[in-house]
N, C-alpha and C positions, 0 to 999 in steps of 0.2 A: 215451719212455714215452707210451702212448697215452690209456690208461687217465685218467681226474680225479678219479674218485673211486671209494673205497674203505671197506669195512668192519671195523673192525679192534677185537674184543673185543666185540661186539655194533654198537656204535658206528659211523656212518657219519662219513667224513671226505672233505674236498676237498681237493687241493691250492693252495697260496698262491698260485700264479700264477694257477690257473682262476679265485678267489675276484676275484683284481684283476682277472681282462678281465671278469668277471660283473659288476662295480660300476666299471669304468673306472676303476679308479684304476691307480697306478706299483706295481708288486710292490715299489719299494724301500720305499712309503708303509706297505704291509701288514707288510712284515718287521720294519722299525721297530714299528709297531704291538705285532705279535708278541713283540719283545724288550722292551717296555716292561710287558708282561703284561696286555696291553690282549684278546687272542686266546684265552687260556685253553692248556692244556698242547697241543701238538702232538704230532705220531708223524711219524720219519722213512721218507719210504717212497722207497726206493733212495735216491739221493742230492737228493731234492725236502723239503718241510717241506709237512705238510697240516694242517688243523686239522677241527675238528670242526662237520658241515653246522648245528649249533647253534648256533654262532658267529655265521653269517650277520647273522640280523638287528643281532647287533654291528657286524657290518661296514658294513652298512645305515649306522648311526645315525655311526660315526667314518665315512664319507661325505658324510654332511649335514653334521656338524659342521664337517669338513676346505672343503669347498666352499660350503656356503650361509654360515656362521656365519664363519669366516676361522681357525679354530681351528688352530693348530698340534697335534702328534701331543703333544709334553711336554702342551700345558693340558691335550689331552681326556685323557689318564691322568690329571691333576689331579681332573677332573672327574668320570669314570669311575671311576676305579679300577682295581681287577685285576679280571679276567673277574669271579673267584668272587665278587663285590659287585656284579651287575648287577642287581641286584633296583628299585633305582631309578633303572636308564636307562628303563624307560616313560614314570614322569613326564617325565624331560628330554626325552623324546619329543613330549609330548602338549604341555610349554610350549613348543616350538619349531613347534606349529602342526600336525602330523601330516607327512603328504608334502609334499616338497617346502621346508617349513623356512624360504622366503628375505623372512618378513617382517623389518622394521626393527627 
């Protein structure tokens, strides 16, 4: 499959792997992610998992947290929540310093 990204129901979506080489992370990192309800509902497109290009910035923030903060995937769902409760990862955003994340 060539293709990464897709519209589907008005809605644009990426595939999980293009998602991990866009933020360097392991596809297994985002899968988990994914099954923890960290990702919001995905759509199967052929035999790939893609989620929604709104996600992104989610995936942004369980990056920083996974790498700057030492966070495992369980805490950040502790932390986070399911997608549909992102309303206050900005803040957790904004008390981690904005970009970059890696004060003490």
């Amino acid at each position: 499959m060539s293709r990464m990204c897709f519209v589907i129901r008005g809605e644009s979506y990426i595939l999980l792997r293009a998602a991990a080489d866009s933020f360097s992370l392991e596809i297994g990192q985002l899968e988990e992610a994914y099954d923890l309800g960290l990702l919001g509902e995905g759509e199967r497109v052929e035999d790939a998992l893609a989620i929604a290009v709104a996600m992104l910035d989610r995936v942004a923030l369980i990056r920083r947290l996974l790498v700057y903060e030492g966070i495992n995937l369980v805490g950040i769902a502790r932390i986070l929540g399911p997608s549909e409760s992102c309303a206050g990862y900005a803040a957790i955003d904004d008390e981690l310093g904005g970009a970059g994340g890696d004060e003490a």
